[in-house]
LODOPA-302549 format. One record per residue: residue number from 1; residue in one letter; z, x, y of N, C-alpha, C, O in turn. Coordinates in Angstrom, 2 decimals. Example, Ala and Ser with C-alpha at 12.3 -4.5 7.8 and 13.67 -1.06 7.14 Angstrom:
REM residues 2
[1,"a",[7.80,13.19,-5.69],[7.80,12.30,-4.50],[7.80,13.20,-3.30],[8.46,14.24,-3.32]];
[2,"s",[7.08,12.85,-2.25],[7.14,13.67,-1.06],[7.87,12.90,0.03],[8.04,13.41,1.14]];
END
This chain:
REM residues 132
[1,"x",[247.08,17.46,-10.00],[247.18,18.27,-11.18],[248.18,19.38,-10.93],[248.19,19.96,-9.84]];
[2,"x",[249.05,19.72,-11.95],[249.98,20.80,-11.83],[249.33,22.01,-12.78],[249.17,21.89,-13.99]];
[3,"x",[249.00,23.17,-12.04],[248.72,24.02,-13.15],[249.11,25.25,-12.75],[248.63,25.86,-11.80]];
[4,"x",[250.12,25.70,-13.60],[251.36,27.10,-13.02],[250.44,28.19,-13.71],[249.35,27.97,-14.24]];
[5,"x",[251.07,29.38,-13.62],[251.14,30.34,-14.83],[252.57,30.86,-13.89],[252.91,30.83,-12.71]];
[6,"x",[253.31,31.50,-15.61],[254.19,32.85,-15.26],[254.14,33.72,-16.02],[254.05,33.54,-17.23]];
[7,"x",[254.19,34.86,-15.47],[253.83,36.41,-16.19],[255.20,37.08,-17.00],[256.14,37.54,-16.34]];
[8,"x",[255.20,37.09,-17.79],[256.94,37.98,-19.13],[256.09,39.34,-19.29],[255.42,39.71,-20.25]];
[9,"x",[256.39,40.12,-17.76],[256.40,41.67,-18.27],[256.71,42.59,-19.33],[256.28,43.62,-19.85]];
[10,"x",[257.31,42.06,-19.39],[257.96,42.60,-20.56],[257.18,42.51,-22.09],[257.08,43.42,-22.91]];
[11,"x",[256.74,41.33,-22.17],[256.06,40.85,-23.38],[254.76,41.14,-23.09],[254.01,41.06,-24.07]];
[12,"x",[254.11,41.54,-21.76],[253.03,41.37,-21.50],[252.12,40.38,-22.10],[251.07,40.51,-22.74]];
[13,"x",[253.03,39.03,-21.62],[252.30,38.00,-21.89],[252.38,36.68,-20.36],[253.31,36.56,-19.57]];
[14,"x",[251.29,36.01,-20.38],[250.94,34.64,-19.35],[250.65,33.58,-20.10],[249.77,33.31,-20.92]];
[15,"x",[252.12,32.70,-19.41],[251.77,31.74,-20.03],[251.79,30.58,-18.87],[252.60,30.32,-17.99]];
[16,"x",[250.29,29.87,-19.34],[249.72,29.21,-18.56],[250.24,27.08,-18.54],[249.71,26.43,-19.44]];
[17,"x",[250.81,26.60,-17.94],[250.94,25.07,-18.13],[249.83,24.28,-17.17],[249.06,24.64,-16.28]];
[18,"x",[250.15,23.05,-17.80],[248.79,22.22,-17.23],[249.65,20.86,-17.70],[250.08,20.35,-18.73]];
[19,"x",[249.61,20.59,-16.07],[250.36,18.87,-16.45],[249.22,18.24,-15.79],[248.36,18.72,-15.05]];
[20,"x",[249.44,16.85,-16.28],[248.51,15.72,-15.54],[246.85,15.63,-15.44],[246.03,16.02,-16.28]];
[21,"x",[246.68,15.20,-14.57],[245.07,15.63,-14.78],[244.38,16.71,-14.28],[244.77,17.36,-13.31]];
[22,"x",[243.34,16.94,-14.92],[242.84,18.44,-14.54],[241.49,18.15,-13.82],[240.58,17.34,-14.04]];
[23,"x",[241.73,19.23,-12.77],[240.58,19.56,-11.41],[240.10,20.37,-11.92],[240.91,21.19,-12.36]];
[24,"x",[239.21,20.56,-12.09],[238.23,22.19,-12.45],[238.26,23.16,-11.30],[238.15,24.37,-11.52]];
[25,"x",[238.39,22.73,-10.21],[238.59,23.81,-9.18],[239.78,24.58,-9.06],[239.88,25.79,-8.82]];
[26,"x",[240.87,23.53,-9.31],[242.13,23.78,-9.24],[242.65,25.01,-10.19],[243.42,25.96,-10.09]];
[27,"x",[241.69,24.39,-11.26],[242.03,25.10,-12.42],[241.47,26.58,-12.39],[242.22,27.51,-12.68]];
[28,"x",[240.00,26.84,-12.01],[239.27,28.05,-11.44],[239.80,28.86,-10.73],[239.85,30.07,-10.94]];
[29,"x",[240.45,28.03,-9.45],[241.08,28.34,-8.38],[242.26,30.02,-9.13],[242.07,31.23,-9.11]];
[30,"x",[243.53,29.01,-9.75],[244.43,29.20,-10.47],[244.05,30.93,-11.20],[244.61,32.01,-11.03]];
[31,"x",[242.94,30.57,-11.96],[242.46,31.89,-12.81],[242.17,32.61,-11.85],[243.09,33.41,-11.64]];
[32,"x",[241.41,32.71,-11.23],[241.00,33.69,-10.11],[242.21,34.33,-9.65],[242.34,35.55,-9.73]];
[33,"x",[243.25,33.44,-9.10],[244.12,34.00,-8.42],[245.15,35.41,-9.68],[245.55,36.54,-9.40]];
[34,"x",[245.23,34.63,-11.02],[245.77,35.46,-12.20],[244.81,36.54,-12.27],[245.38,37.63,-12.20]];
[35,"x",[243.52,36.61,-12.40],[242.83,37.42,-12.83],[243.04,39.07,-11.33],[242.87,40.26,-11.60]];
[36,"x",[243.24,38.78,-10.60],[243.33,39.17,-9.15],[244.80,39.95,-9.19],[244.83,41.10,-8.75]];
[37,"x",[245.85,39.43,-9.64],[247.44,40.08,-10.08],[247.23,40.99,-10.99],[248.09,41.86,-11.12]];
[38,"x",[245.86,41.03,-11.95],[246.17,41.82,-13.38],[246.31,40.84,-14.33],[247.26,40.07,-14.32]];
[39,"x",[245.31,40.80,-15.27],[245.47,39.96,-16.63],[246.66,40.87,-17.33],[246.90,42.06,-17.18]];
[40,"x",[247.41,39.77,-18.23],[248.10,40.48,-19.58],[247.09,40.76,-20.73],[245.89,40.55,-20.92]];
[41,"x",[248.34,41.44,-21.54],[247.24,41.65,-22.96],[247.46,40.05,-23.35],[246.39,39.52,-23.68]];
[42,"x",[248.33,39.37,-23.38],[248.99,37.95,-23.64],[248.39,37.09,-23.26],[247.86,37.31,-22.17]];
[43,"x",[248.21,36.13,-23.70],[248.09,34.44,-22.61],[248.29,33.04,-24.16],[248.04,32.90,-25.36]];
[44,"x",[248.87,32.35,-23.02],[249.22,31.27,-23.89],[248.79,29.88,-22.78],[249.43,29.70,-21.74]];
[45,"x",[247.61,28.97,-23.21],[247.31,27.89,-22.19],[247.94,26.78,-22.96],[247.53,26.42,-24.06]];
[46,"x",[249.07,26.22,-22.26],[249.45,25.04,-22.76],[249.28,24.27,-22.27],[249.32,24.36,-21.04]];
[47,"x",[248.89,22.61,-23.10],[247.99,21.83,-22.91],[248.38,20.24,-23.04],[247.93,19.12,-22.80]];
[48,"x",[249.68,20.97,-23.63],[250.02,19.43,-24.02],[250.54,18.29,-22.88],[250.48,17.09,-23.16]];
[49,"x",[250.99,18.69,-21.73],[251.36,17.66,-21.01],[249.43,17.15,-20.28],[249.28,16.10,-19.66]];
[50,"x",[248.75,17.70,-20.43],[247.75,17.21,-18.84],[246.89,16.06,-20.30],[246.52,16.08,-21.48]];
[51,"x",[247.01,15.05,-18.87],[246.13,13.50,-19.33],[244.89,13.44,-18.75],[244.39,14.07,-17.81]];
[52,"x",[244.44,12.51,-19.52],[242.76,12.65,-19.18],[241.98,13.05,-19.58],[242.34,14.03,-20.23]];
[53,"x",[240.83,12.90,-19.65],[240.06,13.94,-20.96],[239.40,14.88,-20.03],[239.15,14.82,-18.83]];
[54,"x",[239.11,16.03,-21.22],[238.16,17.12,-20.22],[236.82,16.98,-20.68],[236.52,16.45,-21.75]];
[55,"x",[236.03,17.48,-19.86],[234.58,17.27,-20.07],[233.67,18.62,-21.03],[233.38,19.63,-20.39]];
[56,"x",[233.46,18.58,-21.87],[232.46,20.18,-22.36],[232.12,20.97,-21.34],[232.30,22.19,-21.40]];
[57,"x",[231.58,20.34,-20.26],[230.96,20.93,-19.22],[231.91,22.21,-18.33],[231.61,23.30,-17.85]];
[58,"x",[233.22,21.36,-18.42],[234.39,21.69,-18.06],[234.56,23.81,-19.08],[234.65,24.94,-18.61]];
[59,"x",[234.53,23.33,-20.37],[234.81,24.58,-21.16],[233.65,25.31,-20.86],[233.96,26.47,-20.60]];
[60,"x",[232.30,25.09,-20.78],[231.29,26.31,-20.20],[231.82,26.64,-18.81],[232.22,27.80,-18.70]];
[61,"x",[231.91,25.92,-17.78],[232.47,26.36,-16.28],[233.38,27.48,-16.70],[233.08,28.66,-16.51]];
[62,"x",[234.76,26.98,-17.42],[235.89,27.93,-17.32],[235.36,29.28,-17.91],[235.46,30.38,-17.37]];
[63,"x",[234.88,29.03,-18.93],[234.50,30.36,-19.52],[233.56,31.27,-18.87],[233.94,32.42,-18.65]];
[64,"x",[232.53,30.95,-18.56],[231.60,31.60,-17.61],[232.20,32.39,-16.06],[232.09,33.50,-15.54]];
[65,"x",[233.08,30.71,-15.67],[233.48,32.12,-14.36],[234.43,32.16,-14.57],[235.06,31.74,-13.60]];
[66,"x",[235.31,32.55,-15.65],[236.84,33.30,-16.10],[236.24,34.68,-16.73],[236.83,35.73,-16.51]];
[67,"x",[235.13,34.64,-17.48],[235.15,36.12,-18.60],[234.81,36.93,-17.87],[235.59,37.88,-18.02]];
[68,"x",[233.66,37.27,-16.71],[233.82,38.28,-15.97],[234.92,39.13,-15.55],[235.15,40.35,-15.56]];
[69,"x",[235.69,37.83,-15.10],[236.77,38.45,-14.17],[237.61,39.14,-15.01],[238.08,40.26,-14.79]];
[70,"x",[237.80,38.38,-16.08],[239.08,39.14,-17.10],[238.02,40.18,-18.43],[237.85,40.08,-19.65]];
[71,"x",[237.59,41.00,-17.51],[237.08,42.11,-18.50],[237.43,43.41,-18.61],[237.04,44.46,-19.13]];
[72,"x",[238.61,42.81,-17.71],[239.33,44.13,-18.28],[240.26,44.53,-19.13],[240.98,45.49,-19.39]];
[73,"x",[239.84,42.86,-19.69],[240.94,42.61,-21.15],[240.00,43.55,-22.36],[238.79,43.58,-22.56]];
[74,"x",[241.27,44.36,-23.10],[240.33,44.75,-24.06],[240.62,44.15,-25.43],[241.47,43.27,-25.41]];
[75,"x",[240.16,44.41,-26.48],[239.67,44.35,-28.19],[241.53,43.63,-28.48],[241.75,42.56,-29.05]];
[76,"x",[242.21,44.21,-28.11],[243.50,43.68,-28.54],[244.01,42.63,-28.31],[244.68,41.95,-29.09]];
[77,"x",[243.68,42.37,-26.99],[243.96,40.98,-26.06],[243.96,40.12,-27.18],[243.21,40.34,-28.14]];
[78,"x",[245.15,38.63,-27.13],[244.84,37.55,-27.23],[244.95,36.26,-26.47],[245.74,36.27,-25.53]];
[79,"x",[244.47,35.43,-26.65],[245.12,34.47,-25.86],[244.70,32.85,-27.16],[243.76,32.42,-27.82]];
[80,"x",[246.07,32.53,-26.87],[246.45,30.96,-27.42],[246.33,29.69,-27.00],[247.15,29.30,-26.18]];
[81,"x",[245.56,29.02,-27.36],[245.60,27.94,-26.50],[246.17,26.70,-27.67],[246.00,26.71,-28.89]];
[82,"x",[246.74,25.89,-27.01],[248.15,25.32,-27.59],[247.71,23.67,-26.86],[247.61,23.34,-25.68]];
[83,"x",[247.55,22.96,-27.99],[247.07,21.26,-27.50],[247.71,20.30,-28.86],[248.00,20.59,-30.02]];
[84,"x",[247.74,19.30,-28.22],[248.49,18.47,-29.57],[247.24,17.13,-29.49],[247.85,16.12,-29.83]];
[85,"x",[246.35,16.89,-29.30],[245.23,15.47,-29.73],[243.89,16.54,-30.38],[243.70,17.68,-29.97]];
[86,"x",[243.23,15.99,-31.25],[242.04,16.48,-31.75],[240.97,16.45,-30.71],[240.08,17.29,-30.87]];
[87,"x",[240.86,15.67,-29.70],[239.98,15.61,-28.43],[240.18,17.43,-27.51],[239.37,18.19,-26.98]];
[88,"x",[241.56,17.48,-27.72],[241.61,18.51,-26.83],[241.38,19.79,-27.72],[241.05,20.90,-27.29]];
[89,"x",[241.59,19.48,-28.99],[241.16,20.95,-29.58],[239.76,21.03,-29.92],[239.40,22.17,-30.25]];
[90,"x",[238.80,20.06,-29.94],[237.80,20.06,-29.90],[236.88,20.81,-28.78],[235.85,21.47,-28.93]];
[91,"x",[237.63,20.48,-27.60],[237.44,20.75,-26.61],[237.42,22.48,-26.42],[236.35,23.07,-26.28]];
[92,"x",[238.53,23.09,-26.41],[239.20,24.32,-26.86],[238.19,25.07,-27.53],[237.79,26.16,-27.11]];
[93,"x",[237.66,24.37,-28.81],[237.22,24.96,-29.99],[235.56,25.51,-29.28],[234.87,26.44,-29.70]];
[94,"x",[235.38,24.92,-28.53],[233.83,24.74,-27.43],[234.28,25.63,-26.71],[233.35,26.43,-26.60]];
[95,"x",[235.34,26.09,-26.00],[235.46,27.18,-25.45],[235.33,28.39,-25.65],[234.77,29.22,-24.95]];
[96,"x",[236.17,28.58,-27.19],[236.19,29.50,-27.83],[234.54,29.89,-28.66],[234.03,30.97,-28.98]];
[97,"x",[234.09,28.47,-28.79],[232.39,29.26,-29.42],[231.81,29.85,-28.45],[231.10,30.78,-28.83]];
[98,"x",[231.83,29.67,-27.33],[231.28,30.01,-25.94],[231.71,31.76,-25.94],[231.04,32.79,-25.83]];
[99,"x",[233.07,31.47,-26.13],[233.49,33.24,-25.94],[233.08,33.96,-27.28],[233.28,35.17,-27.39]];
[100,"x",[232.47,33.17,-28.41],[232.61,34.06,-29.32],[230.84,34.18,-29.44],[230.24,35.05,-30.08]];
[101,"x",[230.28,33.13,-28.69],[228.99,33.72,-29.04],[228.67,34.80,-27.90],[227.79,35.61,-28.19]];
[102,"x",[229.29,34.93,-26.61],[228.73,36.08,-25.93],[229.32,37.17,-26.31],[228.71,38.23,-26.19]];
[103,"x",[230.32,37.15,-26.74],[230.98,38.68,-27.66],[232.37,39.01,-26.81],[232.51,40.12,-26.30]];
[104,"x",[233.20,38.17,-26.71],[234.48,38.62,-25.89],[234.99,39.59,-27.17],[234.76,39.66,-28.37]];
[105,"x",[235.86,40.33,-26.10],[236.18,41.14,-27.31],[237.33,40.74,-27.99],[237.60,40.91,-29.18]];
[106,"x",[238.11,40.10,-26.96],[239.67,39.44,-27.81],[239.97,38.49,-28.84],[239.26,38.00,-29.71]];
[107,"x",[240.59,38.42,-28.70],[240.43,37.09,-30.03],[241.32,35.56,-29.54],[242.37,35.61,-28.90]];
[108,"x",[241.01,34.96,-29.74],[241.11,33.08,-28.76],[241.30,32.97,-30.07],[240.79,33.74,-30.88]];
[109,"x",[242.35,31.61,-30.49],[242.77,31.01,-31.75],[243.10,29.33,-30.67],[242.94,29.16,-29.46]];
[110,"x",[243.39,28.73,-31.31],[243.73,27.03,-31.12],[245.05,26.51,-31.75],[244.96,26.43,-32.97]];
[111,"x",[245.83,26.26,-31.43],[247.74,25.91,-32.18],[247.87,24.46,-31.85],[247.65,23.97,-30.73]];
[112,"x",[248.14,23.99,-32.62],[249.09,21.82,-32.42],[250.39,22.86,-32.31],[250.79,22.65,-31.16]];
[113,"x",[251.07,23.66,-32.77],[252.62,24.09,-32.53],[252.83,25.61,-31.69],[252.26,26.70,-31.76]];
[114,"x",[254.15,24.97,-30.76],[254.37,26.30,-30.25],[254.86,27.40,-30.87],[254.56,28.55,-30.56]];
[115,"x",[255.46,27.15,-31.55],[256.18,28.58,-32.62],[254.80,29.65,-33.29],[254.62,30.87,-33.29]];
[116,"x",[253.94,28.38,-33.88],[252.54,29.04,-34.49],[251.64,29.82,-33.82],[251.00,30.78,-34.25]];
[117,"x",[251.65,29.10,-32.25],[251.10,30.30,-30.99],[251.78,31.45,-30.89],[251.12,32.46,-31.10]];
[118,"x",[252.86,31.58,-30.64],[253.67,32.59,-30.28],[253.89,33.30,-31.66],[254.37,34.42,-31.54]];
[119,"x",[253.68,32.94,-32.73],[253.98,33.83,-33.94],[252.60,34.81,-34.12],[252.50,36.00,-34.42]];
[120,"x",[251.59,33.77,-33.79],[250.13,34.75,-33.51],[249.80,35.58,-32.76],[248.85,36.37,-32.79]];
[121,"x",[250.93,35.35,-31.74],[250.62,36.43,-30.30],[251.77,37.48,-30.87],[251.78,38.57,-30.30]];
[122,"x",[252.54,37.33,-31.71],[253.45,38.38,-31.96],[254.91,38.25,-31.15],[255.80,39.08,-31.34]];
[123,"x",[255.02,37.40,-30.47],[256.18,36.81,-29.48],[257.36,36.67,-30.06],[257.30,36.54,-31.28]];
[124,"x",[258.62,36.67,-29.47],[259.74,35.89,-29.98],[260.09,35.01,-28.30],[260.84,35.53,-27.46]];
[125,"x",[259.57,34.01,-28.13],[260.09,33.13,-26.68],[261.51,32.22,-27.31],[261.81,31.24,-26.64]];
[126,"x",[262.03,32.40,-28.08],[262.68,31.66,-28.38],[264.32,32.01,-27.46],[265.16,32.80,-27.89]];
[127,"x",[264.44,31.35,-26.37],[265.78,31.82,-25.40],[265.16,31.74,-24.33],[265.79,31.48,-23.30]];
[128,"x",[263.13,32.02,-24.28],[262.64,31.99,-23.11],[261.84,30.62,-22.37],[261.83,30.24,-21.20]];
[129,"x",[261.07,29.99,-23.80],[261.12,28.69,-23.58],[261.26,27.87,-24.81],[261.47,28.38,-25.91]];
[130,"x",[261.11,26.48,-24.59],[261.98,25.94,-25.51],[260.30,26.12,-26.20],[259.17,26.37,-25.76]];
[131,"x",[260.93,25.84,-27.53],[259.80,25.89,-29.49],[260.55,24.34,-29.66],[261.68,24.07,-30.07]];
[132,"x",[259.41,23.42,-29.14],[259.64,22.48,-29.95],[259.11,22.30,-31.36],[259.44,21.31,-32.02]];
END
């Protein structure tokens, strides 16, 4: 599994990729290590290259031991998560009930397009990565 992040200081935004198939550790691993640098107010998880399906089980894990750590995100924070099959936004969408029934304070949205993420986060990436 390939799963990067890079940080746009500037934008104070992270944006997160995920190719191939996904490890849950790998993926844990990954956050921990971001959460540990300093969360942004930003994040963008893109989703569209990783194959394979994810498990529900998978979206309680991430959320549970990701929201601690990133609590020092406040009320403004957003983060985007960006998938192109209905499996994976389904998926997503289970994440996001998870964060919205314990009370995160930020706000999580779900995008099929990159322009529509980044227009929600307030972004212009356009020069920084490609908007298909």
């Amino acid at each position: 599994m390939s799963f990067a992040y890079k940080k746009y200081k500037d934008l104070d935004l992270t944006i997160f990729t995920l190719e191939d198939l996904v490890e849950l550790d790998d993926w844990l691993n990954s956050i921990d290590e971001y959460n540990r640098s300093g969360a942004t107010k930003l994040e963008l998880y893109d989703l569209r290259k990783v194959s394979g399906e994810f498990k529900t089980a998978y979206a309680r894990q991430l959320h549970y031991n990701s929201s601690p750590k990133s609590s020092s995100r406040d009320e403004k924070a957003r983060t985007a998560i960006l998938v192109t099959t209905p499996s994976a936004y389904g998926l997503a969408r289970v994440y996001t009930a998870y964060a919205e029934a314990d009370g995160v304070p930020w706000k999580v949205e779900i995008f099929y397009s990159m322009e529509e993420a980044c227009q929600w986060l307030g972004v212009d990436m356009k020069g920084v990565i490609p908007v298909p």
